[in-house]
C-alpha positions, 0 to 999 in steps of 0.5 A: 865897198872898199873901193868906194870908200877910198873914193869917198876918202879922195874925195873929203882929201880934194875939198881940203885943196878946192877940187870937189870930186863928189860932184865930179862926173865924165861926159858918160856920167860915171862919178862918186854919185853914180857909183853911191846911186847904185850901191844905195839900190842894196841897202837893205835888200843885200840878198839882192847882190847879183855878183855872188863872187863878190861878197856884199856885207852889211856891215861894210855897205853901211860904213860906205853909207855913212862916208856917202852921208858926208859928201851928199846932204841926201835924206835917202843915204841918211836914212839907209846908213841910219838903217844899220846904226843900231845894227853895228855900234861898235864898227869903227866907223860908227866911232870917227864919223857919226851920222849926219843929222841933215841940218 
């Protein structure tokens, strides 16, 4: 997760200079929106983790989300970050980067 929301940092840092890398894919089809497809698959199912040397926490998978609801006007990561919302008020990210209302 925290790899991920470098990425998403990046990614908001290239929109500043004209370079959109959310959209950004290689000719094998790995990108930021592959990367956030997957993570998306534990959104609620954390139990589902298969990788138990590295922990998967909910708190962090939902500030992941939330960078994610910024970089994609998608109802399914919208709907999964808002999931968590009332879950973790007080994370930090709740504070900087409010849910997206879709509009």
């Amino acid at each position: 997760m925290f790899a991920m929301q470098a990425f998403y940092e990046v990614a908001t840092v290239g929109e500043c200079v004209g370079v959109d890398l959310w959209s950004y894919h290689d000719q094998q089809g790995r990108g930021l929106r592959k990367g956030t497809e997957f993570i998306l698959r534990y959104a609620g199912k954390e139990s589902a983790w298969p990788w138990p040397e590295l922990q998967q926490e909910p708190e962090e998978l939902y500030a992941t989300l939330l960078d994610a609801s910024y970089g994609y006007d998608d109802a399914k990561i919208r709907a999964s970050a808002a999931a968590y919302a009332d879950k973790y008020p007080d994370n930090p990210k709740t504070l900087i980067t409010p849910l997206r209302d879709g509009k």
